[in-house]
C-alpha positions as CSV (number, residue, x, y, z in Angstrom):
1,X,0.0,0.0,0.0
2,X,1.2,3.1,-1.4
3,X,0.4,7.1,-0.8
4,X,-1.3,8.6,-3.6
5,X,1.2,11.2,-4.2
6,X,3.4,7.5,-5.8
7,X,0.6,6.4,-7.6
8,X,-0.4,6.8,-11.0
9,X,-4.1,5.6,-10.3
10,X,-5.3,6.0,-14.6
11,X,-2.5,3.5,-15.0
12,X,-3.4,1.7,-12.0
13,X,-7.2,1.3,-13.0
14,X,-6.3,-1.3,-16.1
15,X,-5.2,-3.8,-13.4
16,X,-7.0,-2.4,-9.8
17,X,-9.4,-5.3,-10.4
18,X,-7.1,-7.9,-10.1
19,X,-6.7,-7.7,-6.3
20,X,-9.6,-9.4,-5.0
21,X,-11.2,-6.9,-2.4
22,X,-10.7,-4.7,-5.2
23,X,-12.6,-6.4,-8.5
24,X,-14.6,-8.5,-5.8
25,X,-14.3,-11.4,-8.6
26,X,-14.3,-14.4,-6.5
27,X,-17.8,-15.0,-5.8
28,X,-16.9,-15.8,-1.9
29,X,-14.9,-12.6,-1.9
30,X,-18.0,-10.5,-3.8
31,X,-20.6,-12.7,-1.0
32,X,-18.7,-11.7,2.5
33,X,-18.4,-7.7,0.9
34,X,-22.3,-7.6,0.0
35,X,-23.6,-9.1,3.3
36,X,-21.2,-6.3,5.4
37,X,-22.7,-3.8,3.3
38,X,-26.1,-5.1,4.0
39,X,-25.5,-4.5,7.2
40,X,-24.0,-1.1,6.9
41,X,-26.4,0.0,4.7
42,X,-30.1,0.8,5.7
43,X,-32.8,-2.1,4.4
44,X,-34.4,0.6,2.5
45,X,-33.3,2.2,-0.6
46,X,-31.1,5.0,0.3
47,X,-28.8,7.6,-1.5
48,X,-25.0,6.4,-1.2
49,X,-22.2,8.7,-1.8
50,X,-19.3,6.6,-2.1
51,X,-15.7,8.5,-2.3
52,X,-12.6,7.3,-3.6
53,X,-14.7,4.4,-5.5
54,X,-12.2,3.6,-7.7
55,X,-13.5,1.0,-10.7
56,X,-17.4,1.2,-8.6
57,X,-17.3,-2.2,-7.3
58,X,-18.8,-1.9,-3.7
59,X,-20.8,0.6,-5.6
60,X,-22.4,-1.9,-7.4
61,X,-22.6,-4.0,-4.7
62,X,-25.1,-1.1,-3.1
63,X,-26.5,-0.5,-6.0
64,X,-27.6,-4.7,-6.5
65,X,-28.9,-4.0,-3.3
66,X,-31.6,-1.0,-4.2
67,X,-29.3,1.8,-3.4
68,X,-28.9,5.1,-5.7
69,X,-25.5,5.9,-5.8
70,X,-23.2,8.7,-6.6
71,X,-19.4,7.9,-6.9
72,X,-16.7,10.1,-7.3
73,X,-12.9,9.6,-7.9
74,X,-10.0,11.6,-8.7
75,X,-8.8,9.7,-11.6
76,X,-10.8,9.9,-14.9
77,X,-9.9,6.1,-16.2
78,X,-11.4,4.5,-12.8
79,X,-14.6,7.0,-13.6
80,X,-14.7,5.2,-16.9
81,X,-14.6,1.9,-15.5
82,X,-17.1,2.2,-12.4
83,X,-19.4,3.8,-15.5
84,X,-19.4,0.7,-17.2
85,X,-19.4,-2.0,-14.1
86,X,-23.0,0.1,-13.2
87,X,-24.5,1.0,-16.8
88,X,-28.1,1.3,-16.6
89,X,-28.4,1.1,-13.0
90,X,-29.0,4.0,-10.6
91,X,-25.8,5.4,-10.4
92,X,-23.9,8.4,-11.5
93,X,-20.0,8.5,-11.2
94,X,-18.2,12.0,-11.4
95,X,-14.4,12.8,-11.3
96,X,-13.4,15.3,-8.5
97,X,-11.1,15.3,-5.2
98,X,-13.2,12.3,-2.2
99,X,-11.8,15.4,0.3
100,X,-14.0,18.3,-1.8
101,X,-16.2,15.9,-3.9
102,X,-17.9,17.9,-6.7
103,X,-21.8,17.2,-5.5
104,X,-23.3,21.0,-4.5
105,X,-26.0,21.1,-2.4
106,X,-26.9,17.8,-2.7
107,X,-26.8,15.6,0.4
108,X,-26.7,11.7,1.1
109,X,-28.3,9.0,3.4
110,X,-24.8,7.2,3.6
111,X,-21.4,8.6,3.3
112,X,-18.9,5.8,2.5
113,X,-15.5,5.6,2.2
114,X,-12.9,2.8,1.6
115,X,-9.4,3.4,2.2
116,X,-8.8,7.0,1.5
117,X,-9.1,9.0,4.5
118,X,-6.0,7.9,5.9
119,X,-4.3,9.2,2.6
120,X,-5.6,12.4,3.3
121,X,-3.7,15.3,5.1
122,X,-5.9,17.0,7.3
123,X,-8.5,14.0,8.1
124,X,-10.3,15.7,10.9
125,X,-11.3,18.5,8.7
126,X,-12.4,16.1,6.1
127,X,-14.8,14.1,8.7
128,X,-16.4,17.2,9.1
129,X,-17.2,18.1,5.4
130,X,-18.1,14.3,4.7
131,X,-20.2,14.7,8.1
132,X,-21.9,17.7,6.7
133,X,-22.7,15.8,3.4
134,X,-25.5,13.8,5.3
135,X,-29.0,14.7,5.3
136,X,-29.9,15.5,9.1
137,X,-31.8,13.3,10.2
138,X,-31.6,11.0,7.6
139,X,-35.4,10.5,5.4
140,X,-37.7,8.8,6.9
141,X,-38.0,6.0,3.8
142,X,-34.5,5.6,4.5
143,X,-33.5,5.4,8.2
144,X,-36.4,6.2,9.9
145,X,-35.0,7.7,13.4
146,X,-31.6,6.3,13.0
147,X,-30.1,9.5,11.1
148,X,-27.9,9.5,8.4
149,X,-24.5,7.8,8.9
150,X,-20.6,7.2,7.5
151,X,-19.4,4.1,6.5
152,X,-15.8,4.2,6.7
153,X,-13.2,1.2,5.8
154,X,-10.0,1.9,7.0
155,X,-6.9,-0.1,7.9
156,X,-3.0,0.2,9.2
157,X,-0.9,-2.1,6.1
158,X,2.0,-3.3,6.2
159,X,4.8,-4.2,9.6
160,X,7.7,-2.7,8.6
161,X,6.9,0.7,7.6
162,X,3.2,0.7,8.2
163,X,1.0,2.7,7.0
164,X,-2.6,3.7,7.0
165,X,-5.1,5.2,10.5
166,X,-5.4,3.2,13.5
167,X,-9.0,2.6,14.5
168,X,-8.6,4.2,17.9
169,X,-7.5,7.3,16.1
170,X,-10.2,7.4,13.9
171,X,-12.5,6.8,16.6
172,X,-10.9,9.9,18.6
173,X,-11.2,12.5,15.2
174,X,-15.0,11.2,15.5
175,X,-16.1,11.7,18.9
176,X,-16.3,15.4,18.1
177,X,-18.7,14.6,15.4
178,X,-20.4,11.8,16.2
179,X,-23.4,10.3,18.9
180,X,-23.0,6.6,18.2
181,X,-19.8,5.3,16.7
182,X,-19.2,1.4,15.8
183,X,-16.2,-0.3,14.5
184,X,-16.5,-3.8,13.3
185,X,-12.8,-5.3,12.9
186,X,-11.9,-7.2,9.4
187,X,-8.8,-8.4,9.7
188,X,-10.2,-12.2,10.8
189,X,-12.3,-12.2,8.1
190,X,-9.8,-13.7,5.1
191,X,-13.1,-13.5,2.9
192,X,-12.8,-10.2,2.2
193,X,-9.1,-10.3,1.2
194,X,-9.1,-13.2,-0.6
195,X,-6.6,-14.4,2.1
196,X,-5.5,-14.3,5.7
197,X,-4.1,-10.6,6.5
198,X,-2.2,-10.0,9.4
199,X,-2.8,-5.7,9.8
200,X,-5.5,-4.1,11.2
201,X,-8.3,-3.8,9.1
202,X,-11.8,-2.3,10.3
203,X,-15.0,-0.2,9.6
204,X,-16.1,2.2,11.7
205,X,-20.2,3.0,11.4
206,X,-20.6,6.4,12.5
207,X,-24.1,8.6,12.8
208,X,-23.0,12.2,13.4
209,X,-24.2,14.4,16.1
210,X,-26.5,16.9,14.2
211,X,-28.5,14.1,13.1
């Protein structure tokens, strides 16, 4: 796992699908990442802006599940991929910076994010504007009294030179923000990696305080 400032993600994108949490192939490795999202996700259909989606494939995975989604990614060739995993669903896909995504006034049921907020440089002021992209109070088809919510897939890589957020620190940039905060750990579940992993890997469920 690399920073993005080494990575030339429109190359990257012709072969991002090959690692298997990444194209979600394998149909046992696609099965363990849909029923997390299920439980992420609220039951009802729900508007799901997912950042840093790369080639869309956990935004198909929401949007299989009755989900309108909204992806955005910095690099143009992933765009062009996640367009064509999710043609003729309900998803739109726009190129633009997960930290400042390009979406206006519009706001979102879920907020989710996989392994890019510890790439970021200022990630407590980023919580906030993703926090602030949430409907407050959620809508009522959606979440009922449970309030909008981020979704947030994080992880610490490597053992030599590790890199990545541990959980306790997101957790501590989020208690500002948030009322109810969850993490679910990963890292036994080889599933979703296609393997065992050894580093901490996690989500964090997180329904800010203004909801």
């Amino acid at each position: 796992m690399t920073t993005n400032d080494d990575v030339d993600w429109d190359t990257e994108a012709v072969t991002f699908d090959d690692e298997p949490d990444h194209g979600l192939r394998d149909p046992e490795v696609r099965q363990a990442w849909a029923d997390r999202l299920a439980a992420w996700l609220p039951a009802r259909p729900a508007d799901v802006l997912d950042l840093g989606c790369g080639t869309g494939s956990l935004s198909l995975l929401a949007a299989e599940q009755g989900h309108r989604v909204t992806g955005v990614d910095l690099s143009p060739a992933m765009v062009d991929r996640a367009r064509a995993k999710l043609a003729g669903r309900a998803a739109v896909f726009l190129v633009g910076d997960a930290a400042t995504p390009p979406v206006g006034d519009e706001r979102f049921d879920v907020v989710l994010v996989r392994h890019v907020l510890w790439t970021l440089p200022d990630p407590e002021r980023v919580l906030r504007a993703w926090a602030g992209l949430l409907r407050p109070g959620g809508t009522s088809h959606a979440f009922g009294s449970e309030g909008g919510r981020l979704v947030l897939i994080e992880g610490v890589w490597g053992t030599v030179s590790p890199v990545g957020i541990p959980a306790e620190r997101l957790t501590g940039l989020l208690a500002p923000l948030a009322q109810d905060v969850r993490v679910e750990r990963l890292s036994d579940d080889a599933r979703l990696w296609g393997r065992e992993v050894q580093d901490e890997r996690y989500a964090v469920v997180a329904r800010p305080s203004t909801q």
